[in-house]
C-alpha positions in Angstrom: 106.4 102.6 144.4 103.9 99.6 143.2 103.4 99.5 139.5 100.3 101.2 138.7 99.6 99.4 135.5 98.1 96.0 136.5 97.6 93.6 133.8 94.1 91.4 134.2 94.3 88.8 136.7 93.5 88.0 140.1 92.8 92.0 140.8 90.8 94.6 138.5 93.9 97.0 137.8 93.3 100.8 138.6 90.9 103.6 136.6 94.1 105.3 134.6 93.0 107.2 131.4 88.9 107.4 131.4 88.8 110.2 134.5 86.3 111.9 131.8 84.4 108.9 131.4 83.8 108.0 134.9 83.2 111.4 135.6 80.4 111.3 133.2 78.9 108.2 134.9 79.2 109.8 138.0 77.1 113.0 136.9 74.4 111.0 135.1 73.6 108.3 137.8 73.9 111.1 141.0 73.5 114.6 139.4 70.6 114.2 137.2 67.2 114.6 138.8 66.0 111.4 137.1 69.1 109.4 137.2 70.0 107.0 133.6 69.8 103.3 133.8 73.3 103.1 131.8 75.1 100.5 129.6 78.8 100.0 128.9 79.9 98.6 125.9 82.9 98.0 124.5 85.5 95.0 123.3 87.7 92.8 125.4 90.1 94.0 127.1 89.2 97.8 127.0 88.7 98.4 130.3 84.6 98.0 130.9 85.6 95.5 134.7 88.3 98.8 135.4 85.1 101.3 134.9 82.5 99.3 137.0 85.1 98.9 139.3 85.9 102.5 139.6 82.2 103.4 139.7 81.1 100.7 142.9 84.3 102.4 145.1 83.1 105.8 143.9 79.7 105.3 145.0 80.2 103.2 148.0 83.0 105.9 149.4 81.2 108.0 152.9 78.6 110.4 151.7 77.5 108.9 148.3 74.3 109.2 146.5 73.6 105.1 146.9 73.7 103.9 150.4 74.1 100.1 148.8 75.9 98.9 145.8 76.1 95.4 144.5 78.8 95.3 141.7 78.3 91.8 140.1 81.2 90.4 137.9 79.3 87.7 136.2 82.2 86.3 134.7 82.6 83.9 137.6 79.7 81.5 138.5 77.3 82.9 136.0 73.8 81.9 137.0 72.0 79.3 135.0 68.4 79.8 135.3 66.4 82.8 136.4 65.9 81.6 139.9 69.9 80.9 140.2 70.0 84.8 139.6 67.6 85.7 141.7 68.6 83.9 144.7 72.3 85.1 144.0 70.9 88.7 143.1 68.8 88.3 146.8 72.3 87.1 148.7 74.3 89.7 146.9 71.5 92.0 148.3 72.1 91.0 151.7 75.7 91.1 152.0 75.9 94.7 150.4 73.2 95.6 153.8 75.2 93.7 156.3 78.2 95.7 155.3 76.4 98.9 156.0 75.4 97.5 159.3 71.7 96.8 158.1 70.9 92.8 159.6 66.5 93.8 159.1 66.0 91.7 156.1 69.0 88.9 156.4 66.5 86.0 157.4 64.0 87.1 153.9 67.5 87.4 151.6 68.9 84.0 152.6 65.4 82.5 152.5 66.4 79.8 149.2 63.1 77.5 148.9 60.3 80.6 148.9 60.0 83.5 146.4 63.2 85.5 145.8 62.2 87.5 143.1 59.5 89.0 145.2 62.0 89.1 148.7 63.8 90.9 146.3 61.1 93.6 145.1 59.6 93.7 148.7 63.1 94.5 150.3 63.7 97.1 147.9 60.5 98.7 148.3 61.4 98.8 152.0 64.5 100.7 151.8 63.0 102.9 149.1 60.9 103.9 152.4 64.2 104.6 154.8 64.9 106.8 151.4 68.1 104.3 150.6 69.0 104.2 147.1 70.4 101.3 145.5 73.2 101.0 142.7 73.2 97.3 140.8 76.3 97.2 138.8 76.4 93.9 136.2 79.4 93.5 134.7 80.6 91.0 131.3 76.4 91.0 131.4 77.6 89.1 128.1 77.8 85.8 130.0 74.3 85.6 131.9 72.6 86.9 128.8 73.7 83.5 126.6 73.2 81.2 129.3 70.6 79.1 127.9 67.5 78.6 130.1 67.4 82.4 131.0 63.9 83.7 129.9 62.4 86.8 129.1 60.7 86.5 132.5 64.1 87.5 134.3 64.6 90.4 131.8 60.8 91.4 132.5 61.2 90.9 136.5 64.5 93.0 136.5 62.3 95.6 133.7 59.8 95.8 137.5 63.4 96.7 139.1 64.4 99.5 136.8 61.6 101.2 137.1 61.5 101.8 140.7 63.2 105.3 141.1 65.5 104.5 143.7 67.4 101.8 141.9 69.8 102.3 139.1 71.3 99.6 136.8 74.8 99.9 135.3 75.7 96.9 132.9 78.8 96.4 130.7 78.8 94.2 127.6 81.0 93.6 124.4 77.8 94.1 122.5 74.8 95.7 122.9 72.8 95.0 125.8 69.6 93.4 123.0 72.1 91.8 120.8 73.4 90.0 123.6 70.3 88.1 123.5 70.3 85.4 121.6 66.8 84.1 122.0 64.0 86.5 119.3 61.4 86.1 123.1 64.1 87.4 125.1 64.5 90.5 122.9 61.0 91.6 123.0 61.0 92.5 126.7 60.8 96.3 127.8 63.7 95.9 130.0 66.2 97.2 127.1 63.7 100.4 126.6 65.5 101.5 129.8 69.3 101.3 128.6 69.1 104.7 126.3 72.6 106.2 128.1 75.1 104.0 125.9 78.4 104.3 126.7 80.8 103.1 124.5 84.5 102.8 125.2 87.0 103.5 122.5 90.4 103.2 122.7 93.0 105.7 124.1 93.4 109.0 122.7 96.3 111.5 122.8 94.4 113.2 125.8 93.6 110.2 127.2 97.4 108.9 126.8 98.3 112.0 128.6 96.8 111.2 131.9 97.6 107.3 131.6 101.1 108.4 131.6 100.9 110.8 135.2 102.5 107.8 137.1 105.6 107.6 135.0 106.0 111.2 135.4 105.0 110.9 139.4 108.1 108.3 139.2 110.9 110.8 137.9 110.7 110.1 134.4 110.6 112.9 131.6 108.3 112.2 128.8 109.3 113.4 125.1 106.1 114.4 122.8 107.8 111.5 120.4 107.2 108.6 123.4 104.2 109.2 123.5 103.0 108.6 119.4 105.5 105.9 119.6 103.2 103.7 122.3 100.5 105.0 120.5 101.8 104.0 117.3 102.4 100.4 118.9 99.0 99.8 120.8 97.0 102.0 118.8 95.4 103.0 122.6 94.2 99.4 123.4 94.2 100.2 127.1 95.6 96.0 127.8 98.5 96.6 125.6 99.2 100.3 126.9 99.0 99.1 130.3 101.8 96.2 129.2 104.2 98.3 127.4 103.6 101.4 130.0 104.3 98.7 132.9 107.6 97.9 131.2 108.9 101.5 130.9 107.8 101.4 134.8 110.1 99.2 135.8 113.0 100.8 133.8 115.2 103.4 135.6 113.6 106.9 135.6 115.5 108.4 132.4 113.8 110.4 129.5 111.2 108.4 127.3 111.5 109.0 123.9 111.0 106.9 120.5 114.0 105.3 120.8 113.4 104.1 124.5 109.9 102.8 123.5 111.5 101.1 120.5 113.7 99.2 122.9 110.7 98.3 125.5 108.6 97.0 122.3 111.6 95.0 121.0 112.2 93.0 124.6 108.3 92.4 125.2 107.0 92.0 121.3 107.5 88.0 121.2 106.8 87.4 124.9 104.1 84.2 126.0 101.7 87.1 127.9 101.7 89.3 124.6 101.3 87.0 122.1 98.2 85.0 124.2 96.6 88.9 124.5 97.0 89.4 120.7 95.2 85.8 120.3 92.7 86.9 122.6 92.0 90.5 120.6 92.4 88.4 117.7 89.5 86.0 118.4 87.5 89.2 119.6 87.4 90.5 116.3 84.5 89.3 113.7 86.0 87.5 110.7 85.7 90.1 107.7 87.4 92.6 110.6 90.3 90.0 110.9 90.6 89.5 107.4 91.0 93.3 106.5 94.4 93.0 109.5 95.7 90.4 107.4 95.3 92.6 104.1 96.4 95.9 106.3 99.6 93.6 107.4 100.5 92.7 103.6 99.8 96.1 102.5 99.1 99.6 104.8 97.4 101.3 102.2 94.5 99.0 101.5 92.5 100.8 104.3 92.0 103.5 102.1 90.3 102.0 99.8 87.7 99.7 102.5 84.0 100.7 103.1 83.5 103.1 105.8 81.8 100.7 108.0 84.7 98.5 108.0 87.1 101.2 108.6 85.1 102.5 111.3 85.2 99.1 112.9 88.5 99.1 112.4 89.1 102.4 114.0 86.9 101.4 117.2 89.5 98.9 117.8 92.7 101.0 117.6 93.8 99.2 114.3 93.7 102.4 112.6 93.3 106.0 113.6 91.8 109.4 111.4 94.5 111.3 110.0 93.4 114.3 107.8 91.0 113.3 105.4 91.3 109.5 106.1 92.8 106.6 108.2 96.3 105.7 108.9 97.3 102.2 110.3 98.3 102.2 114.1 99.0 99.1 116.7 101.7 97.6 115.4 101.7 94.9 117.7 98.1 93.6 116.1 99.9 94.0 112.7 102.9 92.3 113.4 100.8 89.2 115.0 98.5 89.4 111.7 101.7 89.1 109.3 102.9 86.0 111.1 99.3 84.4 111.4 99.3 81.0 110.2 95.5 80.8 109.0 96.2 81.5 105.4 98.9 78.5 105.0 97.5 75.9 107.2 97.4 72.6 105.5 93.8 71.6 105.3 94.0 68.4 106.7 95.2 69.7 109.9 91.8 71.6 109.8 90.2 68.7 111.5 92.7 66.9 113.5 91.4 67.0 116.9 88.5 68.0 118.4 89.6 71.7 119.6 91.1 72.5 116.0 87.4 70.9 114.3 85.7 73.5 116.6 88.1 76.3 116.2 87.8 75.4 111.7 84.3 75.1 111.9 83.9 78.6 113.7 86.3 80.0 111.5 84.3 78.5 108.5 81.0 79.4 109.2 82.0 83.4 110.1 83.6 83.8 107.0 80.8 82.4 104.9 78.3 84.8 106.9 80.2 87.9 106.4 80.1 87.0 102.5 76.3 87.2 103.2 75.4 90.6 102.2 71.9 92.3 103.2 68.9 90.5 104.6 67.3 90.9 107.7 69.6 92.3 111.0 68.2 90.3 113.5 68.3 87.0 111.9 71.9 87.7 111.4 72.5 88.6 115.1 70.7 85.7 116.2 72.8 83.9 113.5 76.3 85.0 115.1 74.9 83.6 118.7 74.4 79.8 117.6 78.1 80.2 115.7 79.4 81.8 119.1 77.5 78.8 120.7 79.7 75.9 119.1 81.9 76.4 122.1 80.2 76.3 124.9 77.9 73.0 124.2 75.4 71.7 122.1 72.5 73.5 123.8 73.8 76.7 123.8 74.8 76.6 119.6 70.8 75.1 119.4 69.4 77.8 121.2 69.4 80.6 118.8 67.7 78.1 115.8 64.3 78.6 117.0 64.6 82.3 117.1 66.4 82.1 113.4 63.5 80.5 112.2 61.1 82.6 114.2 62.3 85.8 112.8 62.8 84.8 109.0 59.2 83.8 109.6 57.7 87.2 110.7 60.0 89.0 107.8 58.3 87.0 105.1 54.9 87.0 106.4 55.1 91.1 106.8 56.4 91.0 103.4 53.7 89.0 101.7 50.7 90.3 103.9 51.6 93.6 105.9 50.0 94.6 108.9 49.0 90.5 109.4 46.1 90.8 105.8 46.5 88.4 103.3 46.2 89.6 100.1 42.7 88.6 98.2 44.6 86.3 95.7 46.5 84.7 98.5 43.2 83.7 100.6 41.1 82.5 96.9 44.2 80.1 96.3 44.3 78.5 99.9 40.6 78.2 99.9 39.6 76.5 97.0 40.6 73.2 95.8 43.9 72.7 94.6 44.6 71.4 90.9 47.7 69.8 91.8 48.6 68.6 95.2 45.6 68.3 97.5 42.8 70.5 98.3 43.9 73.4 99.8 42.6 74.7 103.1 39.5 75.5 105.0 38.2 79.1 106.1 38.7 78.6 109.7 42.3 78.6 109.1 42.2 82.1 108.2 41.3 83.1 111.9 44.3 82.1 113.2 46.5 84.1 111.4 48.5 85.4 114.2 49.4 81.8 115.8 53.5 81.7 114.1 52.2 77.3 113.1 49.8 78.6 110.9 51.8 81.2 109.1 54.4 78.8 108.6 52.2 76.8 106.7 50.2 79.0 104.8 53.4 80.3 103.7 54.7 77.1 102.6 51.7 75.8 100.9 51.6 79.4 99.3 55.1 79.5 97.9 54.6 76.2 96.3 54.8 73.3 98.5 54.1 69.6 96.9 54.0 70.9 93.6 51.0 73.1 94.9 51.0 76.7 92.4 53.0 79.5 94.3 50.9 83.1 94.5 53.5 84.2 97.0 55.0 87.5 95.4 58.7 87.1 96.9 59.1 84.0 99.0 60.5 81.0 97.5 59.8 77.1 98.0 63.6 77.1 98.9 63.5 79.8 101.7 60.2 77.8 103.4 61.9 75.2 103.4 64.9 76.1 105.4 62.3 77.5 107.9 60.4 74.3 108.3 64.1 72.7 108.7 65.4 75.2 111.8 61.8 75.3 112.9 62.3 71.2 113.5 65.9 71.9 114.6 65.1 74.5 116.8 62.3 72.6 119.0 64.9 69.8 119.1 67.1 72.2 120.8 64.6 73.7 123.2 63.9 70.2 124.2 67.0 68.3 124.6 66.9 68.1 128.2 63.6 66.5 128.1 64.9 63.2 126.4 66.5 60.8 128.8 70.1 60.4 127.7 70.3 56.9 127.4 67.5 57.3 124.9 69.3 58.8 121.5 72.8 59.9 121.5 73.5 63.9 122.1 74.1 66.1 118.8 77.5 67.0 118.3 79.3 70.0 117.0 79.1 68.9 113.4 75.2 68.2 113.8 75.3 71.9 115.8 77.7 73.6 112.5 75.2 71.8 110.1 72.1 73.9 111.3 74.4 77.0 111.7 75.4 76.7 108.0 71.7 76.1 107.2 70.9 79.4 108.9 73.2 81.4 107.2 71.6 80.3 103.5 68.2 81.5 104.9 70.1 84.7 105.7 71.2 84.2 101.8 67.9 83.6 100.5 66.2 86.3 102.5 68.8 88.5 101.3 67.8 87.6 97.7 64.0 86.5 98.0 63.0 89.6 100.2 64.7 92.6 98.6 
């Protein structure tokens, strides 16, 4: 009998232990009389590639509510530009029709140098009319959403898509689908509006556990109640690690499972290459104050009783810890064996910066722990924060990307803050209109009529909270908090604009330049906190 649990590689393993789940799916995209547009979230390694995958053979099996489905892992040749996705999206289109025997609209689809966005909408609209519905799964939507010359015009065009009634969107992401975003434009389109059905995939429960475990049971083995705590115990239902230890007892001799057997299983696989690289991975999944609470939790179990609720929730959405009674008990002993023996704390640091990997991998490191000691100030400046610090390793672009939209929304906080619903107050407008007694002589009327153009708040702001020795009548913005915006307002046109400049003109920013304006962000994020509350 082949072993039924897979580990990730070449082939998306089996649907074991979410029958509920895709069941759900199933009866919200096909039963519904106005089916959901649906998102998928959850962490790495938790099976979101094993759902999609389940869902496209459910819905592409004889007799199915879609006639064509296009399930899309964009984890492999991720499109760069909105036209690179729409000429993909357009050939994806067509091979999902030639495989139903459909050949109509093959010379449109494969058409590269005309229109594909409106082939695209036009073919749809056709097959709307032969009453064919279509299914357009996106999954690890993560990686086209932070590519960085994708525009809010893709999200508006595929917002035209969604709203056709015959076409139904399914995407999975580690976060959700408008935090995934990391330009402030990008988030403003209407295409999000559509993704109310969130799905959010947790890790295994008992119940859940129950059904994993039918192949073991199919093979001859008998399953004591105690096995099964014990490999929840070790993976805390992380469905990658379940999968691994489950795939060992698989190979074993049918025979009874109890503690003691799953003792020995942990014991031969615990220190193994494949384990410890999937530990790294969930590891570097985790945000830094979650990480730092595993290190506490590996010194000293009972220190989850005494964190926030949001952190042990977080926590708890992992399978790091688990409700029991009135509170939390720690679970996945794997994670907090790897988080006992983790060599952050006693690095020497002047290894921090040997080699270029390690500087990325400190500065990272660096810059997450100083944002979680951020507390308050706005949301979205913070998200937008954590996409330039994800950036760092995937190029200098990417990490510059997000500035713009860091300054663009500390901008709009501060300017609804000192004059809500876009009116300046009365001692604001006398002091920018008359002349100055120190610094210059203010400005003239016809400024005030541009108050919606993002240039001229920037600077009425500025020269309101004191610029040039100027005499602040702001109420809560600070010199020092203007600043900063003027800086990642320079920094971020830099970045929009990098490709513009010929490359033997200046020499490219590097990740140091890149962790500068990251750091810079994060004490706007301070000051806002502190300026703004």
């Amino acid at each position: 009998m082949p072993d039924p649990y897979e580990l990730p590689g070449l082939h998306i393993p089996k649907l074991l232990g979410r029958s509920a789940v895709l069941a759900g799916l199933v009866r919200d995209l096909a039963e519904r009389e106005t089916p959901d547009h649906i998102s998928v979230v959850a962490p790495r390694y938790f099976g979101k590639s094993v759902l999609i995958q389940a869902l496209a053979q459910r819905f592409t099996a004889p007799g199915s509510h879609y006639r064509v489905v296009i399930n899309w892992d964009l984890r492999h040749n991720t499109p760069e530009t909105d036209r690179a996705f729409q000429i993909a999206l357009a050939k994806a289109l067509d091979r999902c029709l030639l495989e139903i025997g459909n050949d109509s609209y093959h010379d449109y689809l494969q058409d590269t140098e005309g229109d594909p966005a409106g082939t695209i909408s036009d073919v749809v609209d056709s097959l709307a009319a032969e009453e064919m519905r279509i299914l357009i799964l996106l999954d690890d939507f993560d990686r086209l959403a932070s590519q960085p010359q994708i525009s809010k015009n893709l999200w508006d065009y595929l917002r035209s898509l969604a709203q056709k009634n015959h076409l139904r969107f399914v995407l999975s992401s580690r976060r959700r689908l408008r935090e995934c975003i990391p330009s402030r434009d990008g988030r403003t389109s209407d295409f999000w509006n559509n993704f109310t059905n969130v799905v959010t995939l947790r890790p295994f429960s008992s119940s859940d556990l129950d059904e994993f475990l039918a192949p073991i049971r199919e093979a001859g083995f008998s399953v004591d109640p105690s096995s099964k705590q014990a490999i929840l115990d070790w993976t805390g239902g992380i469905p990658v690690l379940a999968a691994r230890l489950c795939g060992d007892i698989f190979a074993c001799p049918p025979a009874r499972i109890d503690r003691p057997l799953v003792e020995s299983r942990v014991e031969q696989i615990s220190g193994d290459a494949w384990m410890q690289d999937t530990l790294t991975l969930l590891w570097d999944d985790c945000g830094k104050e979650t990480q730092g609470d595993l290190l506490d939790i590996a010194e000293d179990s009972l220190v989850v009783r005494g964190l926030p609720p949001i952190r042990q929730q977080l926590l708890s959405d992992r399978g790091y810890i688990a409700q029991e009674g009135g509170g939390y008990k720690v679970q996945c002993r794997f994670m907090q064996k790897f988080a006992a023996g983790h060599e952050a704390r006693g690095r020497d640091l002047r290894d921090l910066f040997k080699d270029p990997d390690t500087e990325l991998r400190s500065l990272k490191t660096l810059l997450q722990l100083r944002l979680s000691a951020v507390t308050g100030g706005d949301t979205d400046t913070r998200s937008y924060i954590e996409h330039a610090i994800d950036g760092l390793a995937r190029g200098q672009r990417t990490a510059l990307t997000s500035i713009r939209s860091i300054a663009e929304e500390a901008l709009s906080v501060a300017w609804e803050v000192e004059c809500p619903s876009n009116a300046m107050p009365a001692a604001m407008q006398q002091q920018l209109t008359k002349a100055w007694d120190v610094g210059g002589g203010g400005m003239g009327p016809e400024v005030l009529q541009k108050l919606n153009d993002k240039n001229t708040r920037r600077r009425i702001l500025r020269v309101a909270a004191g610029d040039q020795g100027r005499i602040k009548v702001t109420q809560k913005v600070s010199r020092p908090m203007m600043l900063l915006i003027d800086y990642l307002y320079n920094l971020g046109n830099y970045g929009q604009h990098m490709t513009d400049i010929p490359a033997a003109q200046e020499t490219p920013a590097d990740i140091s330049f890149c962790a500068c304006a990251c750091w810079s962000a994060i004490e706007l994020l301070k000051r806002m906190s502190e300026d703004l509350r």
